[in-house]
C-alpha positions as a Python dict, from the first residue, in 0.01 Angstrom:
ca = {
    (1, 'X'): (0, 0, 0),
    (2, 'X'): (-200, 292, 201),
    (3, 'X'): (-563, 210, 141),
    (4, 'X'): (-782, 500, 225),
    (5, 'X'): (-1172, 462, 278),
    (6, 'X'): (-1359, 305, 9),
    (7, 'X'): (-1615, 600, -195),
    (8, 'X'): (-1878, 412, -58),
    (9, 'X'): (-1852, 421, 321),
    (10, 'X'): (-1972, 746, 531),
    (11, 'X'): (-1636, 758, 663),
    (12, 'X'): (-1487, 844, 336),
    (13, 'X'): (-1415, 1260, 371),
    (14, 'X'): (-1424, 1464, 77),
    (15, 'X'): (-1134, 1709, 48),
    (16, 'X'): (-934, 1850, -177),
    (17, 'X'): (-609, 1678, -362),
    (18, 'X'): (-343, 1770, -140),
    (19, 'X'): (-64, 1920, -376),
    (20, 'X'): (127, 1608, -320),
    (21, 'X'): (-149, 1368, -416),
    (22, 'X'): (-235, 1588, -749),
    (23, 'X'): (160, 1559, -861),
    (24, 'X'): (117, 1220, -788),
    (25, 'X'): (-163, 1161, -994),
    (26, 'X'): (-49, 1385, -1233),
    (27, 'X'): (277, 1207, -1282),
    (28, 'X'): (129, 866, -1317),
    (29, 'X'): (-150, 963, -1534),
    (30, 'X'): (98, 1158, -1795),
    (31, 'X'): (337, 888, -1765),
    (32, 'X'): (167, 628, -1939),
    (33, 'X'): (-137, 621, -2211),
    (34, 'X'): (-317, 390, -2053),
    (35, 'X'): (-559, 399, -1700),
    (36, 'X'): (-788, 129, -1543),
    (37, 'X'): (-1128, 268, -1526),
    (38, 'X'): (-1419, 84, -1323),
    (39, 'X'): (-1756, 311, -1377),
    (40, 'X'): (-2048, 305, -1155),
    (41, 'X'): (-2218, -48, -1103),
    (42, 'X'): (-1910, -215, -1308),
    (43, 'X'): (-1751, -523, -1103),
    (44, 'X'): (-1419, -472, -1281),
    (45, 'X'): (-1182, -221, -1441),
    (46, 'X'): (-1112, -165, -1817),
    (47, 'X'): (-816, -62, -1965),
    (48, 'X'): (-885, 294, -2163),
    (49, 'X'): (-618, 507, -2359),
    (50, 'X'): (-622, 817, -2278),
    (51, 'X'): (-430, 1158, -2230),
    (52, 'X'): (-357, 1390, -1945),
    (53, 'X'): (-515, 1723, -2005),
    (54, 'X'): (-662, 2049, -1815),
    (55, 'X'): (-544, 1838, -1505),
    (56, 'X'): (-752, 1562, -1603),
    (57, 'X'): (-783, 1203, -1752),
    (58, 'X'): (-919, 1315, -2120),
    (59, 'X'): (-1081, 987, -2307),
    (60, 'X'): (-1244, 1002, -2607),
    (61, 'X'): (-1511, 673, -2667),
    (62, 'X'): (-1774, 596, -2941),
    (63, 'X'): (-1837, 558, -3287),
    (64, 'X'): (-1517, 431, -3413),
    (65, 'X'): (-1294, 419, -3152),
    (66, 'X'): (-1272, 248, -2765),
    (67, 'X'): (-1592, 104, -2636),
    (68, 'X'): (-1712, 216, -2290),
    (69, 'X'): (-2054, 284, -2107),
    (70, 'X'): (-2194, 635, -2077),
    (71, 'X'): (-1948, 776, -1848),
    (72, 'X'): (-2129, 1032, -1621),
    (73, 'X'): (-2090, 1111, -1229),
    (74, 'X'): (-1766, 976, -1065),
    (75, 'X'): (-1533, 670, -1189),
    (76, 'X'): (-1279, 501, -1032),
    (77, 'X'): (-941, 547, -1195),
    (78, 'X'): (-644, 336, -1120),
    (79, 'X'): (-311, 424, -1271),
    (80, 'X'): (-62, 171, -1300),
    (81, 'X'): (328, 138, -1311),
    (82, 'X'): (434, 150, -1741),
    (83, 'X'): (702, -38, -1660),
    (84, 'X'): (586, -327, -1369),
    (85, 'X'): (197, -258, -1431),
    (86, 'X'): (137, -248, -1059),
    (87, 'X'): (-90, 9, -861),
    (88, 'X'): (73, 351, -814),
    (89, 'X'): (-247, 500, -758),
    (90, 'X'): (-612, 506, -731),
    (91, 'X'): (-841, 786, -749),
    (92, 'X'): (-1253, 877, -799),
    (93, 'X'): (-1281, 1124, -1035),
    (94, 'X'): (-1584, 1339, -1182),
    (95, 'X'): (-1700, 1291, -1537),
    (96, 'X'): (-1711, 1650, -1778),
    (97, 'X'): (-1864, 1566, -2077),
    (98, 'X'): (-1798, 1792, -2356),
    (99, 'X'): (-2033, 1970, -2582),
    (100, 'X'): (-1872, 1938, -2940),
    (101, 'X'): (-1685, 2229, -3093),
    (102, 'X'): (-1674, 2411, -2788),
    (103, 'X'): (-1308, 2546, -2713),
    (104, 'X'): (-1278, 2292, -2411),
    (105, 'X'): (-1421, 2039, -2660),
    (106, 'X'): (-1148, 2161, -2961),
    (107, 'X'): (-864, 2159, -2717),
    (108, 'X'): (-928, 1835, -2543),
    (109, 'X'): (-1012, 1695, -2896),
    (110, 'X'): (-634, 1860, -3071),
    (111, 'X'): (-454, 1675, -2758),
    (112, 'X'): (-624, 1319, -2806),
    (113, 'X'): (-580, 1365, -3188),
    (114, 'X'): (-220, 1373, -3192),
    (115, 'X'): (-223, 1104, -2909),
    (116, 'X'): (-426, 856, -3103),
    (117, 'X'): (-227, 585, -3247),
    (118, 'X'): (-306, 402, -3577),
    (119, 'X'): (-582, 677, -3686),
    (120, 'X'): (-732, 538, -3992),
    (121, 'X'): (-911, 852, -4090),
    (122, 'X'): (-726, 1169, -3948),
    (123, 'X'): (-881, 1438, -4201),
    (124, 'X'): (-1229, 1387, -4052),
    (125, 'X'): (-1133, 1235, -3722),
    (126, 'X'): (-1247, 1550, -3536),
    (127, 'X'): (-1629, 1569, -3716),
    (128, 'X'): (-1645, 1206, -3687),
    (129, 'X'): (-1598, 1257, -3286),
    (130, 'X'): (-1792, 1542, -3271),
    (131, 'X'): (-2112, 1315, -3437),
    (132, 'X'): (-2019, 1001, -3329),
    (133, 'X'): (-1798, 985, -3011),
    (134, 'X'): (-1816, 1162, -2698),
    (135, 'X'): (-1500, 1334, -2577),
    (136, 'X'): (-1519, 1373, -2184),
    (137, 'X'): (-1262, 1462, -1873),
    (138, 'X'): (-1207, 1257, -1569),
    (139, 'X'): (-1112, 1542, -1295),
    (140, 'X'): (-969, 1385, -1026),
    (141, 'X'): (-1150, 1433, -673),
    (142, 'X'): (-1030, 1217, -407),
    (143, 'X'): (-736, 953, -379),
    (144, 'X'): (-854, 618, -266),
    (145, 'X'): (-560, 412, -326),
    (146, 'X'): (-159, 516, -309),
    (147, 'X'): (94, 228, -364),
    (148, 'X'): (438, 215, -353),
    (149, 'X'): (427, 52, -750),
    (150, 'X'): (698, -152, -694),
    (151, 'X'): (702, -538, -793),
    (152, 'X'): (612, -665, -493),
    (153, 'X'): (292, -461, -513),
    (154, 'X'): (5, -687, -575),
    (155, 'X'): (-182, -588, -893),
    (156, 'X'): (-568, -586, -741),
    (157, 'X'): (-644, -779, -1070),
    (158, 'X'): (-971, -1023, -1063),
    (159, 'X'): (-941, -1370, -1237),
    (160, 'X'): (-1050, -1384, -1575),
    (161, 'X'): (-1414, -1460, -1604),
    (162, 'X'): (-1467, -1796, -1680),
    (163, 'X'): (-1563, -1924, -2018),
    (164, 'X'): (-1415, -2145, -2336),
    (165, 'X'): (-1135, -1971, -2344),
    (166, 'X'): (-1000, -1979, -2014),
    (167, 'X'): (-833, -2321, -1913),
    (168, 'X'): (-890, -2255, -1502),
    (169, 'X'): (-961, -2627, -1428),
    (170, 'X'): (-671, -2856, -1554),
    (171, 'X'): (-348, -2788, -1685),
    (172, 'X'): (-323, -2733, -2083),
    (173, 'X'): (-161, -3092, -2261),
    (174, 'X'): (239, -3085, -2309),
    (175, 'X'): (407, -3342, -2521),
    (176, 'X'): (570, -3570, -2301),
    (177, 'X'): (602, -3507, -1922),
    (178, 'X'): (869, -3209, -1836),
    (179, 'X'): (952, -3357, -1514),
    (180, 'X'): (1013, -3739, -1664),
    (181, 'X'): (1218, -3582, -1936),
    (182, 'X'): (1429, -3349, -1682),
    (183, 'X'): (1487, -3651, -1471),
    (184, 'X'): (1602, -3833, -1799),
    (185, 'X'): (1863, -3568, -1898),
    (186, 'X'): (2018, -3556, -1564),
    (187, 'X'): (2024, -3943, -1566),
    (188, 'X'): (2194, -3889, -1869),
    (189, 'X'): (2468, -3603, -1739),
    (190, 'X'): (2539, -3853, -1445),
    (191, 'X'): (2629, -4132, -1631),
    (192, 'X'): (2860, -3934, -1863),
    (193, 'X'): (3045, -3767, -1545),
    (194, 'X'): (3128, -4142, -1452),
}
């Protein structure tokens, strides 16, 4: 895993995609309907559906449909593997929110519409997101992470937070102890090979 400068150091440069870090994120990004965004003053990522569009990360959030904070200024964006779900890449990107029922707004809103999955209310889907939602692109602007996304990748994930539903501490009960019963059974297996 190549880990560039974090976004918040001097040393990080800002340049340009190079044409083989835009496929890249292109490809990953269009690959799979799902990205790992961490906005400004978050201490983790969340998973957000999304689409690739305009050569960007198009998300729509709001009334109705995913939860997120007001996105605005630059997010982190990690895209992972579909198929292993680790890292292939990590990138800042700047926030474009659209004004509603401008064409960028109707074309980014026509390309998330036919992306969106289990649409309860697809006749006035678009006015509901235009009142209710806000529609914005995530243009990418500078790679901070590229990884291999094999399985021996490690997946950069945080524990869960702690909390009632997390069993961090001790071991959840089992029925009868696996390793006395395995030790039974090949007790068992021996004695019938005699």
């Amino acid at each position: 895993m190549t880990t560039h400068p974090a976004p918040g150091n001097a040393s990080h440069l800002r340049r340009p995609l190079s044409p083989v870090e835009a496929a890249l994120v292109a490809e990953a990004c269009s690959r799979s309907d799902v990205v790992w965004l961490k906005p400004a003053g978050a201490d983790r990522y969340q998973a957000v559906w999304h689409t690739w569009h305009d050569d960007a990360v198009a998300v729509v959030y709001g009334a109705g449909e995913q939860m997120l904070p007001m996105l605005s200024g630059e997010v982190e964006v990690m895209a992972r593997s579909k198929d292993t779900g680790a890292a292939v890449i990590g990138f800042l990107a700047h926030v474009d929110t659209l004004t509603a029922h401008t064409p960028e707004w109707d074309a980014a809103a026509t390309v998330l519409s036919t992306a969106r999955l289990n649409a309860v209310d697809v006749a006035q889907q678009r006015e509901r997101w235009a009142s209710g939602a806000v529609i914005s692109l995530l243009r990418p602007i500078a790679v901070t992470v590229a990884a291999e996304g094999d399985d021996d990748t490690e997946s950069g994930a945080l524990p869960p937070p702690g909390g009632a539903g997390t069993t961090l501490d001790r071991q959840p009960f089992h029925f009868g102890d696996r390793l006395r019963r395995a030790l039974r059974l090949k007790k068992r297996r021996d004695n019938d090979q005699l």
